[in-house]
C-alpha positions in Angstrom: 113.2 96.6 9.8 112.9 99.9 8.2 115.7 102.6 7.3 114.7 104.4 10.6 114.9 102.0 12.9 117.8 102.6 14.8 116.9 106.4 14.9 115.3 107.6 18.5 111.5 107.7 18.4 110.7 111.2 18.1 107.9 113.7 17.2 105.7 112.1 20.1 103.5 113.7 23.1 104.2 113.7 26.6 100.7 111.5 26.7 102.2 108.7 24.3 106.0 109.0 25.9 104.4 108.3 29.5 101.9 105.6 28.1 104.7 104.0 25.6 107.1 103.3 29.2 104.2 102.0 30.9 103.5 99.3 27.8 107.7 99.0 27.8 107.6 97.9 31.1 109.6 101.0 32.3 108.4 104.9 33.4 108.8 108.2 32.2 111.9 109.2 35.0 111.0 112.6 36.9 112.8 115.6 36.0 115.3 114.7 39.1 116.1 110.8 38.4 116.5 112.3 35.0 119.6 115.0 36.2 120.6 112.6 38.6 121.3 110.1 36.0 122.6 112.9 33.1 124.9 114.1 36.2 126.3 110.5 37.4 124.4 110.9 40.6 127.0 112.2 43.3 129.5 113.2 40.8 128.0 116.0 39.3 129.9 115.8 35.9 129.5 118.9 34.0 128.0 116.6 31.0 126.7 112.8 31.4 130.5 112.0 30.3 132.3 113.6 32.3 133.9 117.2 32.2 135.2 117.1 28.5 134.2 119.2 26.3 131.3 118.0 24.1 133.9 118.7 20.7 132.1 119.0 17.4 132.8 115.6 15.7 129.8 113.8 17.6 131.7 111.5 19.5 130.2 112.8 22.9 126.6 114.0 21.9 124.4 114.9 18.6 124.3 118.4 19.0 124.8 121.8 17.0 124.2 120.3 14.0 127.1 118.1 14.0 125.0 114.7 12.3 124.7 115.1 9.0 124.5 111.3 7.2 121.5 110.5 7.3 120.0 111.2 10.5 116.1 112.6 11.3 115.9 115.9 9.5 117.5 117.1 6.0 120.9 118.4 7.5 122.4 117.9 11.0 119.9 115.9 12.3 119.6 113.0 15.1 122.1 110.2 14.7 121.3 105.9 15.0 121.1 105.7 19.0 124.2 105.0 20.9 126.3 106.8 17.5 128.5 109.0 20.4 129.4 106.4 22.2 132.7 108.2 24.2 129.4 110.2 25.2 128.5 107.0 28.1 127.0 108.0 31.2 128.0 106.8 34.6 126.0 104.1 34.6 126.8 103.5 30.6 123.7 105.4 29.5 124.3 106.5 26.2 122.8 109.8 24.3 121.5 111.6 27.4 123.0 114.6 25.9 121.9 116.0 22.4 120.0 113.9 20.1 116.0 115.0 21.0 115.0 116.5 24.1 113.4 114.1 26.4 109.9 114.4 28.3 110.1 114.1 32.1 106.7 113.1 34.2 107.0 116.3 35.7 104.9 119.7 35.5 107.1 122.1 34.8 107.5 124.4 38.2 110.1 125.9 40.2 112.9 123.2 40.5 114.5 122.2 44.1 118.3 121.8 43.9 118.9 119.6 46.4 115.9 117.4 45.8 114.0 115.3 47.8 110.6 113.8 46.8 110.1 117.1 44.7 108.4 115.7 41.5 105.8 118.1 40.5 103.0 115.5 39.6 100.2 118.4 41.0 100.5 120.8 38.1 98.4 118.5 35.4 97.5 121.6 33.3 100.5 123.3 33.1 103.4 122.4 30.6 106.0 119.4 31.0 109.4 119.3 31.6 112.1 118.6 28.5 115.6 117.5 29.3 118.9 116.9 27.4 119.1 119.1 24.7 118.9 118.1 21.2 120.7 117.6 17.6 120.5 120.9 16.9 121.0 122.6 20.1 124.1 124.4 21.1 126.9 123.4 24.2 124.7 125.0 26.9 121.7 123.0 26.2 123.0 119.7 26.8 124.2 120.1 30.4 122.3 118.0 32.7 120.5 121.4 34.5 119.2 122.5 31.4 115.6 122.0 31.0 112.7 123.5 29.1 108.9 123.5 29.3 106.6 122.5 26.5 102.7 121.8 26.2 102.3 117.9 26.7 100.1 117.7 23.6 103.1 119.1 21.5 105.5 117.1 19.4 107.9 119.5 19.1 108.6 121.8 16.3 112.2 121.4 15.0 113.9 118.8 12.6 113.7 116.2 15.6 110.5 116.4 17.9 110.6 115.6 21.2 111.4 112.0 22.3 111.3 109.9 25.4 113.4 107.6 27.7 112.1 105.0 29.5 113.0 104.8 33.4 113.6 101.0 35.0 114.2 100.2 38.6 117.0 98.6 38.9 
């Protein structure tokens, strides 16, 4: 096992995220199972925790820079998953807020709020949808609304690339 292990897998495309849940068994969620889980489903928490405010001592989410011992990156980087652990979601999903933004299946497109069978699958050379912020990001990127668009061949940019999360039914 190497030093890196218990970091999440970054720096990959949307290509290998959706290919690497297929071989895990799993699927790249949408960009709505992905808010609907980041939002506990009907309760519409204001982050995957709840409605506390995300604090800057990591024990909710990676974010702003708040990781710094020895995490992806040189300073303030992505922590060992499940590291902000008072950050569990509904379901106990832990980290769907801050650490690396996540690729959804989706193209990115105008998003329905309600939802219903809205994944945007047609747009297969446009951009793909990111969700839940990342280690650097700041408060208002790791709301479960906020989302961002990015080229599916990218691997993002910053100190922690873009990562994925593996959807299962349960």
């Amino acid at each position: 096992m190497g030093s890196q292990e218990n970091l999440p897998i970054n720096y990959v495309n949307w290509y290998e995220a959706y290919a690497f849940c297929i071989w895990d068994g799993g699927f790249l969620p949408s960009e709505a199972e992905w808010e609907y889980a980041a939002a506990g489903g009907s309760d519409q928490r204001k982050y995957p925790w709840g409605a506390q405010d995300p604090g800057g001592a990591c024990q909710y989410a990676v974010y702003n820079s708040c990781y710094s011992a020895g995490g992806i990156g040189p300073v303030g980087g992505a922590a060992p998953v499940g590291a902000a652990m008072a950050g569990a979601g509904r379901w106990g999903q832990l980290d769907l807020a801050g650490e690396v933004f996540e690729w959804n299946l989706d193209g990115y497109g105008t998003y329905a709020n309600p939802c219903t069978d809205c994944t945007q699958v047609t747009l297969l050379n446009s951009y793909r949808v990111v969700r839940g912020g990342a280690c650097w990001e700041a408060a208002e990127a790791i709301v479960p609304t906020y989302r961002l668009q990015w080229a599916p061949n990218d691997r993002g940019v910053s100190m922690d690339g873009y990562g994925l999360r593996c959807a299962r039914i349960p």
